[in-house]
N, C-alpha and C positions, 0 to 999 in steps of 0.2 A: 288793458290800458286804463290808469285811473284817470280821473277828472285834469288830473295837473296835464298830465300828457296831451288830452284831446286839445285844453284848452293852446298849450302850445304850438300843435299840428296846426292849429286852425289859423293863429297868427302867421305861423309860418308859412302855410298854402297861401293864405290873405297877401302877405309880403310879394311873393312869386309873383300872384295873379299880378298885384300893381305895376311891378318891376318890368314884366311881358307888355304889359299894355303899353307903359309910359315907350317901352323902343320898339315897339310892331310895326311900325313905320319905318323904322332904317333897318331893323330884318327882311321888311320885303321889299325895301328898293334896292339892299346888297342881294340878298337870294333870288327875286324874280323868278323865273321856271325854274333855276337849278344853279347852283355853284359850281366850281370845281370838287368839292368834296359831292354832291349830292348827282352830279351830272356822269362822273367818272368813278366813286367809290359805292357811294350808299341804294342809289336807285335800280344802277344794274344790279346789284347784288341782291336786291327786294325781289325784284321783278325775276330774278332767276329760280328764287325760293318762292314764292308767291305761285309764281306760274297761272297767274289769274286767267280765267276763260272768258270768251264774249257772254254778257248776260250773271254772270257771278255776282251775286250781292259784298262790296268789300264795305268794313268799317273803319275810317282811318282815324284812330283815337290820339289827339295830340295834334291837328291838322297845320297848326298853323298858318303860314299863308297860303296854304290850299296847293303847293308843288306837287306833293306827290299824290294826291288825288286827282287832280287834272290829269297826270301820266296815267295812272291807271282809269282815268274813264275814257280817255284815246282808246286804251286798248277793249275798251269795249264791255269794263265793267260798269254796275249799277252802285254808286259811292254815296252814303251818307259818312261824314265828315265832322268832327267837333271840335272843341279846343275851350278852356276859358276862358279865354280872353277876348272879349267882346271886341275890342279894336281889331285883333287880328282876323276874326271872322269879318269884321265890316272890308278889311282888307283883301281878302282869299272869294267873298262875294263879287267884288268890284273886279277880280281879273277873271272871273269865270260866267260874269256876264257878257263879258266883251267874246268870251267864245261859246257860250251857252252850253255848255257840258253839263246840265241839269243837275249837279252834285247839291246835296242836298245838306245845308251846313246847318249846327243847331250848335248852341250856347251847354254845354255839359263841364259839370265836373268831375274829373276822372276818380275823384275820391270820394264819389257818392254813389253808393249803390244804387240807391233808389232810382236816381237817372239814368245810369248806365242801363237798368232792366227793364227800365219801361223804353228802352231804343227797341223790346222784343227778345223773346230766350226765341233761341232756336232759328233766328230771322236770317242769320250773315253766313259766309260760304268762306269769309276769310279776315283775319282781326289783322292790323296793321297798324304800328307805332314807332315810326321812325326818327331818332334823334328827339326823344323826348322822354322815356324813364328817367336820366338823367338829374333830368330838373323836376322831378317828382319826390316830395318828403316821402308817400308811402306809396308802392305800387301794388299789394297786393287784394284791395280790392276791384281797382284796373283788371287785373290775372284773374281772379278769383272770378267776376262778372262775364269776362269774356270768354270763359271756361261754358259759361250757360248761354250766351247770347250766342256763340259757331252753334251750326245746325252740324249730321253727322258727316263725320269725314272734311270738316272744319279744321283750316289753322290757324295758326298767329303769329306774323312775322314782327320780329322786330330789330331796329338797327341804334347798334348806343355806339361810344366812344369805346374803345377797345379797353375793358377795365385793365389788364396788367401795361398797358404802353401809354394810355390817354388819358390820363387822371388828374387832379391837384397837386400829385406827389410828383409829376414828371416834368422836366424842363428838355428842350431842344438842345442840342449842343453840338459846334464845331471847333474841330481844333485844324493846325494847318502844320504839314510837318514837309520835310525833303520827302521824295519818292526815289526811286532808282536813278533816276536820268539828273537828281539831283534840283530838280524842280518843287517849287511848292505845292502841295497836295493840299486837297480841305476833304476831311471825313467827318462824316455827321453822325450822331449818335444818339441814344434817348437815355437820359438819364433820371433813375428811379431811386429816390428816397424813400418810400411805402407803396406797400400794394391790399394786404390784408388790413390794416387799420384808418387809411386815410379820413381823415374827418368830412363833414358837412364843411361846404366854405364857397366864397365868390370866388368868380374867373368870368375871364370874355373869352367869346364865341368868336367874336368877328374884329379886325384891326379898327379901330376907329368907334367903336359902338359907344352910347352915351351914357349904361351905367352898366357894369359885371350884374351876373345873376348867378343864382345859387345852383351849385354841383351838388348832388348825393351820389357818393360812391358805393360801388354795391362790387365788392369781389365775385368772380364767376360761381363760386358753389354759394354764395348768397343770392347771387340773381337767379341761375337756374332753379336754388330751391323753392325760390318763390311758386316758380310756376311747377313744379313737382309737387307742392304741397296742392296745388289748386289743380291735381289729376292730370297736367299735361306732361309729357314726353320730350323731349329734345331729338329729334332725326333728321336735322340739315341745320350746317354750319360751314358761314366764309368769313374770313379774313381779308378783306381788299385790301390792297396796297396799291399806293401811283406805280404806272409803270413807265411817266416818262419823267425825267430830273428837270427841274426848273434851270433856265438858260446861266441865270448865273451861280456858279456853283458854291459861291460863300453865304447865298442867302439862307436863312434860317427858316426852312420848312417842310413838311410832309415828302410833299415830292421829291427832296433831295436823300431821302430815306427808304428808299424802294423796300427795303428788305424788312421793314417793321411797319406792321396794319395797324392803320389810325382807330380804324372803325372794323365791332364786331356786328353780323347779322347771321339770325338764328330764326330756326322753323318752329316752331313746338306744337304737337298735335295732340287731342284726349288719348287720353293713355287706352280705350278701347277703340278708338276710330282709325281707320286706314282715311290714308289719303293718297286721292291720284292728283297727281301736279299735269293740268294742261300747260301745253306750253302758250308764252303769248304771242302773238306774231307780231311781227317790227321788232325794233333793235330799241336801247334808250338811246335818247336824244345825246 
């Protein structure tokens, strides 16, 4: 990467970090312990791949406002937690004092090695980053560090937006036609205009949020190779989907979609490490 490139990366992570701070505040008065996506797709799916045990050292890189590391220190792991954005740790602090889950939140950015390594090579039992490569310009010294920082038989779960259905290129769609009986039907649909080329670009997360933040699309043999180049393995993979339709059936969203996953979540282990998956006990919320 020449000098021009770094100097761009750096604007561009800079851009991110401001953008997360300035609405960390209305992401976690909308998400709070969990959403409908995080409550019903993304965390049982973690938590299934994860299989964290009591006592487990977990890293959750990307914390945000501290959701799913709270789930996982319930269940009994030991969580150090990070994120950039100072707001939203001030955030993810303030609701894990009120229930004292000793998670241990620290100021890191994901695209600095140097930080990443001094959290410890060899320290954590299981790396986790959910709903957050996404909005990362580069992830692969993220993958590359976390590669050293799992001790043996370490993995790394992560959960993004489903690259071939979830992307900048995809729009919702319904149309409404006669059925048998001669009645109006509405079928919903996901419509794809790219999937291997999609650019860098804004979108919102959430209805109502106060400014879009930046998408990086990463097609699946771009994203897997990331972490293939940085010795890990791919051995557990889900597609969640809603399983129940939203009551009105002309609205525009996920749930009215059963049969197309919003969100993909993937296991990936060192390419010489076995791993045994504890199960956790309790259900998600």
């Amino acid at each position: 990467m020449d000098t021009r490139d770094i100097t761009t990366q750096a604007r561009l992570s800079d851009e991110v970090r401001q953008i997360w701070d300035a609405k960390a505040a209305f992401w976690d008065e909308q998400m709070g312990e969990g959403n409908q996506f995080q409550l019903e797709l993304i965390g049982p799916a973690v938590e299934r791949l994860l299989g964290v045990g009591p006592g487990e050292r977990v890293l959750d890189a990307g914390c945000g406002n501290g959701v799913s590391s709270r789930r996982l220190a319930h269940l009994g792991a030991e969580v150090v937690a990070f994120d950039f954005s100072a707001r939203f740790l001030e955030l993810a602090r303030a609701r894990s004092a009120e229930r004292g889950d000793g998670i241990d939140y620290r100021l890191i950015d994901a695209t600095d090695e140097r930080q990443l390594l001094a959290l410890g090579e060899g320290q954590f039992d299981a790396v986790i980053s959910t709903m957050v490569l996404m909005d990362m310009p580069v992830i692969d010294v993220l993958v590359r560090s976390a590669a050293r920082l799992l001790s043996p038989g370490g993995r790394f779960v992560i959960a993004v937006p489903h690259p071939a259905f979830n992307n900048n290129a995809v729009t919702l769609c319904a149309e409404m036609a006669d059925n048998r009986e001669g009645l109006l039907e509405t079928t919903h649909a996901v419509k794809s205009t790219d999937y291997l080329g999609v650019p860098a670009g804004k979108g919102t997360g959430m209805p109502g949020e106060p400014e879009p933040h930046w998408y990086f699309h990463r097609p699946l043999h771009e994203l897997c190779g990331v972490f293939f180049q940085a010795g890990f393995v791919l051995d557990g993979l889900e597609e969640p989907a809603f399983l129940t339709r939203e009551p009105d059936p002309r609205r525009l969203s996920w749930s009215n979609i059963p049969g197309i996953p919003p969100v993909l979540v993937a296991r990936f282990v060192p390419r010489s490490g076995t791993v045994i998956i504890r199960r956790a006990s309790g259900h998600a919320p």
